[in-house]
C-alpha positions, 0 to 999 in steps of 0.5 A: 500500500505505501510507495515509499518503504519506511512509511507505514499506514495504519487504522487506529481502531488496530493500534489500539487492538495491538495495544498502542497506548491511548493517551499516547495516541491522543498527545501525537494525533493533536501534535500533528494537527497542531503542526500542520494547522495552526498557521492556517487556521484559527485557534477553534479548528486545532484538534485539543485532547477532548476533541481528538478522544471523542473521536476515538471513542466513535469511530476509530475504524475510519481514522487512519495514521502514517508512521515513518520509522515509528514516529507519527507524523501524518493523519487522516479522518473520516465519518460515516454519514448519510448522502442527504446529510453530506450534501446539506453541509455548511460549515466544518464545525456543523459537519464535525460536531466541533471536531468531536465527530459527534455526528458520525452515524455508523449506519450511513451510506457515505464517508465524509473526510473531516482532517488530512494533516502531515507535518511540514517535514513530512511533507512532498513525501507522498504521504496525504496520497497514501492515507486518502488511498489507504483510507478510502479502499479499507473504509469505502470500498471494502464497506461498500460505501456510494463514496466519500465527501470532503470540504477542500479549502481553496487557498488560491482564492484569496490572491485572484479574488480581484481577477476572477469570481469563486466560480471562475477560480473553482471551476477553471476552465473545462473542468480543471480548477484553478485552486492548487488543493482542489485541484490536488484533489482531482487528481485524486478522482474526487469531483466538484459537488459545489462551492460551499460560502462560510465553510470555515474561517480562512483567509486564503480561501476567504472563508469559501470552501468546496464540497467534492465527491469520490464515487465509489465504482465498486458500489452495489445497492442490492447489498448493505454495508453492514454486512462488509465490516468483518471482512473490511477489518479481517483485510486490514489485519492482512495487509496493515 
């Protein structure tokens, strides 16, 4: 799964089952935010303790961490979430019940990708493209999920925004986005849903962000995603 040899991905519910000590996790998973967000965004966005163990405690089958040489350095969260529901997000703080993931529901039939962050000296590695690879096939696929959503930033926008309106800098030309992280995540195969005003306070996207969408092409309706999550686990304890 990892293209660069001392990189390892793993779930977090799987740590925590081998043992991984909790708090620990906890204090690395919040320095990781931390270093990766607090000179973009304010203060109330950082993970803090609280948030990062409510998050374990609903859905730790759906966050993935990167390791290089045993040290953390790279994270990645999803929620479970209704398709409905993901296309009536406003703002990271509704959609993320304040980062404490209190609006994961188990039983929903998308994912919704709520954090990708890697340390600045992790960074260039590659490391974001094999959490969203990782994370998607273990938690997407192999559950049979219709896909997952996420709220890209459009730190772009904030230097044209006297050149071109939010439309023109999103959507680009034939498709391709002029925004470097929406288009970071075309590459990735997500699509544009739509431009989402006030998604969270941040001065390069002047407060604008993009709802995406990765389909899942495996999807079947005929069956329910329930009946995937034992084999989706026994596979990560394969190949984790």
């Amino acid at each position: 799964m990892s293209r660069n040899t001392s990189v390892r991905i793993l779930c977090v519910q799987d740590l925590l089952n081998r043992g991984y000590d909790r708090q620990k996790l906890i204090e690395e998973l919040v320095f990781v935010n931390r270093e990766t967000w607090s000179a973009l965004v304010p203060e109330r966005y950082i993970w803090t303790k609280r948030m990062v163990s409510a998050q374990l405690d609903r859905c730790p089958e759906t966050t993935y961490c990167a390791f290089i040489d045993g040290t953390l350095v790279g994270s990645a969260s999803f929620i479970c979430i209704n398709e409905q529901a993901a296309h009536s997000s406003t703002t990271w703080e509704s959609i993320s019940a304040h980062g404490t993931f209190a609006t994961h529901d188990p039983d929903g039939d998308c994912a919704f990708g709520l954090d990708l962050s890697i340390i600045p000296t992790a960074q260039g590695k590659g490391i974001s493209d094999q959490l969203l690879q990782t994370g998607f096939f273990f938690s997407i696929i192999l559950r049979n999920l219709k896909g997952a959503f996420l709220g890209a930033r459009v730190p772009g926008f904030a230097k044209r925004s006297q050149y071109a309106t939010i439309e023109e800098h999103v959507f680009g030309k034939k498709g391709r986005s002029r925004d470097p992280e929406v288009r970071k995540y075309q590459s990735e195969g997500f699509r544009i849903v739509k431009i989402v005003p006030g998604y969270m306070e941040d001065p390069e996207s002047l407060d604008y962000g993009v709802l995406m969408f990765y389909p899942n092409p495996f999807y079947t309706r005929f069956l329910p995603h329930s009946l995937f999550k034992k084999p989706a686990y026994l596979l990560r304890k394969l190949f984790l």
